[in-house]
Structure formats: C-alpha cells, structure tokens
PDB file of N, CA, C and O in Angstrom:
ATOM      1  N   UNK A   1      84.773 184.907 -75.327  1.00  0.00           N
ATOM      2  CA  UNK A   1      85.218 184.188 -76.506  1.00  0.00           C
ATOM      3  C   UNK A   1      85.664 182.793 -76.080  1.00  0.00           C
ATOM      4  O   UNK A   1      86.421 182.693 -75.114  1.00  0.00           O
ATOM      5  N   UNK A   2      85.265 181.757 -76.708  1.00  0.00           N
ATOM      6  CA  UNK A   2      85.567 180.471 -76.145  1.00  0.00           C
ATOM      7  C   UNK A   2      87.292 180.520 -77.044  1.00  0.00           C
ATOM      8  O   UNK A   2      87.948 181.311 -77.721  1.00  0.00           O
ATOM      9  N   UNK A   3      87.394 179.239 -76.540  1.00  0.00           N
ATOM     10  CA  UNK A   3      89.098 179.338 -76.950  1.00  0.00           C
ATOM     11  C   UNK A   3      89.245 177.419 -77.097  1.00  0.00           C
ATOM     12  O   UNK A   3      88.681 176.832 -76.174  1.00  0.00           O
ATOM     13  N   UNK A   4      89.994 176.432 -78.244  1.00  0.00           N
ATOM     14  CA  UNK A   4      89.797 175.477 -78.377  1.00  0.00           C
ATOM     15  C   UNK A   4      89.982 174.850 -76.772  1.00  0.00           C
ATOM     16  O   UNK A   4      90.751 175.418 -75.995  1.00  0.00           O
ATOM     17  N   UNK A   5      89.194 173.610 -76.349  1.00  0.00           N
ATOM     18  CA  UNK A   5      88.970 172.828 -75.522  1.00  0.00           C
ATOM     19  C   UNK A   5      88.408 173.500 -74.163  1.00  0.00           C
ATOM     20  O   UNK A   5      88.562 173.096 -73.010  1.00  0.00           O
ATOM     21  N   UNK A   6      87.674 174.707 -74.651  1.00  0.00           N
ATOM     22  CA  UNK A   6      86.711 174.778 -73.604  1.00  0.00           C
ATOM     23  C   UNK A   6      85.603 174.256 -74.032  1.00  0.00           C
ATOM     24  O   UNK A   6      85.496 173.809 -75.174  1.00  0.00           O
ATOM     25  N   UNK A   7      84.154 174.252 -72.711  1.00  0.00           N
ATOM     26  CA  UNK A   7      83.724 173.408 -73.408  1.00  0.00           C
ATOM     27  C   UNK A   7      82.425 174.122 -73.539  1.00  0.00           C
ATOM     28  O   UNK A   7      82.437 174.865 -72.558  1.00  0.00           O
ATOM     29  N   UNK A   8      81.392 174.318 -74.132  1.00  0.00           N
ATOM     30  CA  UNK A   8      80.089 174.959 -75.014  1.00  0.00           C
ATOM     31  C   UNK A   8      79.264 175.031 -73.984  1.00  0.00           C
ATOM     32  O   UNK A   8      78.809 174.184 -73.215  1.00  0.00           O
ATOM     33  N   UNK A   9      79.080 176.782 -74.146  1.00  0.00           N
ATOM     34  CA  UNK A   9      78.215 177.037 -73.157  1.00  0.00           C
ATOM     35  C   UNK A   9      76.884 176.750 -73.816  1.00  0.00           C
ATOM     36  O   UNK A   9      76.653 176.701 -75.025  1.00  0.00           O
ATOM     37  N   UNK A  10      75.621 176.474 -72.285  1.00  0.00           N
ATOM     38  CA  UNK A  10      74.590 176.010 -72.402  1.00  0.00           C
ATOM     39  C   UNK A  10      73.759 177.102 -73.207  1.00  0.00           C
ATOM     40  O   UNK A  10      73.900 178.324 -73.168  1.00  0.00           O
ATOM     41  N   UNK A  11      72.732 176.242 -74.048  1.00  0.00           N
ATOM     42  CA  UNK A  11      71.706 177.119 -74.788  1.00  0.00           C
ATOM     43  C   UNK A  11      70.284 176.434 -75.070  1.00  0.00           C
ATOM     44  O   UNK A  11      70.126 175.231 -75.279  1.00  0.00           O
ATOM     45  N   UNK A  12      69.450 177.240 -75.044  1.00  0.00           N
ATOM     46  CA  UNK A  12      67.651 176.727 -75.706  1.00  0.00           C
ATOM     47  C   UNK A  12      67.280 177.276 -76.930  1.00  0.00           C
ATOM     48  O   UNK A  12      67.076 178.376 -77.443  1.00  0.00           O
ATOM     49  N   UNK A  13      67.270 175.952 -77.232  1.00  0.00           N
ATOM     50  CA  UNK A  13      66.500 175.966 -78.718  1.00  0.00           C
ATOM     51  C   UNK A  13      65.323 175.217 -79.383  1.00  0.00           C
ATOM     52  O   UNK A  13      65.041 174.091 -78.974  1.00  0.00           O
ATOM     53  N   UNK A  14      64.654 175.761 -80.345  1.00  0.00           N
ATOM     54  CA  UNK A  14      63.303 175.131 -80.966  1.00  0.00           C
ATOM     55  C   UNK A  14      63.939 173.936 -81.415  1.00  0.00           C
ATOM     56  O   UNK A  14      64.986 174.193 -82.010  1.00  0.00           O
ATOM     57  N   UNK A  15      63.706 172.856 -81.349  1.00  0.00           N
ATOM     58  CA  UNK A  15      63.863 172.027 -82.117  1.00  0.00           C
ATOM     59  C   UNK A  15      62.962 171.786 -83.642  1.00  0.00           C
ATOM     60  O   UNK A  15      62.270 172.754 -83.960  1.00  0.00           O
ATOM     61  N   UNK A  16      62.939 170.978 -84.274  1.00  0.00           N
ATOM     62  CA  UNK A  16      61.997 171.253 -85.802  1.00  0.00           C
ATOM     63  C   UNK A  16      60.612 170.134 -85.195  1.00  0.00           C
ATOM     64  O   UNK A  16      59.940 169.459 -85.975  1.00  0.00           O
ATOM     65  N   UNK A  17      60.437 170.141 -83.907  1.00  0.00           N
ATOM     66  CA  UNK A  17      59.501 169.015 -83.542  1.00  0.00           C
ATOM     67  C   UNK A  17      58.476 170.217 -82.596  1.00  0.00           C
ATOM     68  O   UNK A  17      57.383 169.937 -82.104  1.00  0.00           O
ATOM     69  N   UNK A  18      59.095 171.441 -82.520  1.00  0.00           N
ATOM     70  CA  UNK A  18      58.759 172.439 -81.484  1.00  0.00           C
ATOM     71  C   UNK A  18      59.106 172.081 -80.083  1.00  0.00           C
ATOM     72  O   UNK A  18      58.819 172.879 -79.191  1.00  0.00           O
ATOM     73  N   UNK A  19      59.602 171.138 -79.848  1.00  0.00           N
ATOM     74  CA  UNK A  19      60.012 171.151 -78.470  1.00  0.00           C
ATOM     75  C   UNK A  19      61.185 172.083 -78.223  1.00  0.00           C
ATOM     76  O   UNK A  19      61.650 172.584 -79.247  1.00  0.00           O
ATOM     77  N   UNK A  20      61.866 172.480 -76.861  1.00  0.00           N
ATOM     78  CA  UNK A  20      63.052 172.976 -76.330  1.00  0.00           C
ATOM     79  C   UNK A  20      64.190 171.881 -76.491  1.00  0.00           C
ATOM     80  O   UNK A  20      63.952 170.674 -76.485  1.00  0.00           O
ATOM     81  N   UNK A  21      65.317 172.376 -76.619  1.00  0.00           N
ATOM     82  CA  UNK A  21      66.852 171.455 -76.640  1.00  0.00           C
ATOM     83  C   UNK A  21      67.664 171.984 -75.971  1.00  0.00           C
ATOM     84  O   UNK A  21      67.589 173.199 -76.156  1.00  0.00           O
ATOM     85  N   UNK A  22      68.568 171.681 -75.139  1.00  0.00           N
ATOM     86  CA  UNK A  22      69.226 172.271 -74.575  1.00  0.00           C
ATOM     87  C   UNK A  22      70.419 171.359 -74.712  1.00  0.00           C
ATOM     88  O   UNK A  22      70.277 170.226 -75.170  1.00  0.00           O
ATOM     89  N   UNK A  23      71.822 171.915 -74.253  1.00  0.00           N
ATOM     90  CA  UNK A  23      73.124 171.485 -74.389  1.00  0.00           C
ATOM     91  C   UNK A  23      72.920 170.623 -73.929  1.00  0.00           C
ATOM     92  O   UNK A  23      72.832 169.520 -74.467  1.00  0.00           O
ATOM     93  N   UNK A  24      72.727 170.991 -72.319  1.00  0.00           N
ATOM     94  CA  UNK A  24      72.536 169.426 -71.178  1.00  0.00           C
ATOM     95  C   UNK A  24      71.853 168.161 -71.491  1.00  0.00           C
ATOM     96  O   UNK A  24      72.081 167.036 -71.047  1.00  0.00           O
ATOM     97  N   UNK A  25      71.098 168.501 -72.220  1.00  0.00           N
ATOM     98  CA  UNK A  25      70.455 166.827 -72.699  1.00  0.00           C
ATOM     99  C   UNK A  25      71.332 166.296 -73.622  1.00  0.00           C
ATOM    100  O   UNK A  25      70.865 165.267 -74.110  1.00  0.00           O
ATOM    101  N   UNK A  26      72.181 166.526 -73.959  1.00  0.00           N
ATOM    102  CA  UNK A  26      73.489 166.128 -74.994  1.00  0.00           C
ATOM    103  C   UNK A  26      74.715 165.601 -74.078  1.00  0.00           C
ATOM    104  O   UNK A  26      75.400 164.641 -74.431  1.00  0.00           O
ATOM    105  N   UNK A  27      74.904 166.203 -73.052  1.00  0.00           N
ATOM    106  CA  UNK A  27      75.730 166.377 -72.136  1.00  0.00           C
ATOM    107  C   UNK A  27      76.715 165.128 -72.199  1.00  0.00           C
ATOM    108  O   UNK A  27      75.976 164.233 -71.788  1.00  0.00           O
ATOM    109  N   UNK A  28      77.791 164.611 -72.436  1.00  0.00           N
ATOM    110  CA  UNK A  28      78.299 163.560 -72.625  1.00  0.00           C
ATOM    111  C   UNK A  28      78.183 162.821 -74.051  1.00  0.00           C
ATOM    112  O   UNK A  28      79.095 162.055 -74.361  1.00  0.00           O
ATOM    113  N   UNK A  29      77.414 162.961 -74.679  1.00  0.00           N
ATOM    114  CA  UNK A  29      77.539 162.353 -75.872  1.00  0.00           C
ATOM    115  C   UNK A  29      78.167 163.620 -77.338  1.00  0.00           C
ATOM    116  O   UNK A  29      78.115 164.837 -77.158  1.00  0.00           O
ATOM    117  N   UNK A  30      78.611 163.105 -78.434  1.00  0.00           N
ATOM    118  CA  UNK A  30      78.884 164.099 -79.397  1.00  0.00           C
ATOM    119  C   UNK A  30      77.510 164.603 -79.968  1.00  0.00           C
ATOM    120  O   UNK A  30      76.433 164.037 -80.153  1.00  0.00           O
ATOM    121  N   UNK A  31      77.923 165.782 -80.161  1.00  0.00           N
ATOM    122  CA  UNK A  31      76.846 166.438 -80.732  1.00  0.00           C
ATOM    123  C   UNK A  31      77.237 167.979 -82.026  1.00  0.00           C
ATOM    124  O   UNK A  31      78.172 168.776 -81.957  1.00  0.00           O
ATOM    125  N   UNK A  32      76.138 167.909 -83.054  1.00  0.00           N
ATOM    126  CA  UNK A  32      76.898 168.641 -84.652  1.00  0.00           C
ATOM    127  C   UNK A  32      75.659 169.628 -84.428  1.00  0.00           C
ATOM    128  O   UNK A  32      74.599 169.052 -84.186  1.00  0.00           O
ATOM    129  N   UNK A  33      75.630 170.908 -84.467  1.00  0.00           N
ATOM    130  CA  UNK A  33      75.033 171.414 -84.919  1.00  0.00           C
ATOM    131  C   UNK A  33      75.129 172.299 -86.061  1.00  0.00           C
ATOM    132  O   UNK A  33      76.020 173.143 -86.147  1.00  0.00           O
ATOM    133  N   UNK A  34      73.979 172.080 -87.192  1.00  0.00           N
ATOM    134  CA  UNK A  34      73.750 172.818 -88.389  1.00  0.00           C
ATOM    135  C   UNK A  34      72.530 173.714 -88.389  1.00  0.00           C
ATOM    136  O   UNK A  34      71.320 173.583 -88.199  1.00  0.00           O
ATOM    137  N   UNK A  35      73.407 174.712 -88.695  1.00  0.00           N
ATOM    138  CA  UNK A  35      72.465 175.786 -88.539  1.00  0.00           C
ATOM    139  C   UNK A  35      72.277 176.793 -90.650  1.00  0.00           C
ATOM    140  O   UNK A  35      73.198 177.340 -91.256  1.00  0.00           O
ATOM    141  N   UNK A  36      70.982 176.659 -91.070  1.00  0.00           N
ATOM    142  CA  UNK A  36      70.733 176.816 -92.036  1.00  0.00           C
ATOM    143  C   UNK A  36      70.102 178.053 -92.178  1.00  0.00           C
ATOM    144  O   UNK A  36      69.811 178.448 -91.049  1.00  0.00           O
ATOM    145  N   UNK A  37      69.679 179.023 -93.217  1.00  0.00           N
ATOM    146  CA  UNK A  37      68.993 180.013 -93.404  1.00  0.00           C
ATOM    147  C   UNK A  37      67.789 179.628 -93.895  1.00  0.00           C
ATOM    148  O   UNK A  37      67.745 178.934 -94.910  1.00  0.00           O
ATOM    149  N   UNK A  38      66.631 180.031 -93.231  1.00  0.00           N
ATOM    150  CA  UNK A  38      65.277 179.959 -94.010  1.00  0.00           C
ATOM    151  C   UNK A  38      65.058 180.039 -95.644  1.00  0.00           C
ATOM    152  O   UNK A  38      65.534 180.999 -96.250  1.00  0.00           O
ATOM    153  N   UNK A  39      64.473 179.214 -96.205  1.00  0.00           N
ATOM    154  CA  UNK A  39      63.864 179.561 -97.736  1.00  0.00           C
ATOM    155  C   UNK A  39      63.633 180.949 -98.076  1.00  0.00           C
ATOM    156  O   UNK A  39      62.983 181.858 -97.559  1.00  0.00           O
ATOM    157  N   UNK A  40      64.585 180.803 -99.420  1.00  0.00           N
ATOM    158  CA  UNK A  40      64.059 182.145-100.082  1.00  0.00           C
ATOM    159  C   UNK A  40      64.808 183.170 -99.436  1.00  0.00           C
ATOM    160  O   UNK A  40      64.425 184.296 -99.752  1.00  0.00           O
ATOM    161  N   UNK A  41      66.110 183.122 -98.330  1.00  0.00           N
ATOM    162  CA  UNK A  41      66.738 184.292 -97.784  1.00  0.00           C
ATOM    163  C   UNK A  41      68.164 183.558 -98.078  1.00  0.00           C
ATOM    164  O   UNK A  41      68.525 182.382 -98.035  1.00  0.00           O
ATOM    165  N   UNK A  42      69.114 185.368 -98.547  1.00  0.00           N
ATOM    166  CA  UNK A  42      70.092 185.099 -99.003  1.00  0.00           C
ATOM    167  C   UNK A  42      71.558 184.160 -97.780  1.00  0.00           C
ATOM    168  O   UNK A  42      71.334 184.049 -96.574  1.00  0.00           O
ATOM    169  N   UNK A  43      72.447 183.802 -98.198  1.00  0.00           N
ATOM    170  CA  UNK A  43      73.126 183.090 -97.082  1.00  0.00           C
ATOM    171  C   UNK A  43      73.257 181.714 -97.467  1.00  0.00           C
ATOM    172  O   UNK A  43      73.793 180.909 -96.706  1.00  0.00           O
TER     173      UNK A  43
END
C-alpha cells in the first residue's frame, strides 16, 4: 500500500498512439493520469 509521499511505483502501458509508457519516461517531471471506462460500459 503506498502511503502519502512515497513515490509511484513503475508501470507499462498502451498509450492511445499504441506505443508502451512507462513511469520512467516521466521521471522528474509532473505527471496526471486519467483513467476512463470504455464506451457503452457502466462506470
């Protein structure tokens, strides 16, 4: 369980371009992630 001012463990993700993303390429700068439910599913 993270706990405030630790800091975000690393992860891979699709980006909407299909490439991979990872924390580390963020690494130092701010970063928001929004995470949405697909069309047509409840949420």
């Amino acid at each position: 369980m993270l706990k405030v001012g630790d800091k975000a463990p690393d992860f891979l993700l699709p980006s909407d371009s299909g490439n991979e993303i990872t924390l580390d390429t963020f690494r130092g700068n701010y970063l928001v992630l929004f995470f949405f439910p697909k069309a047509d599913t409840p949420g």
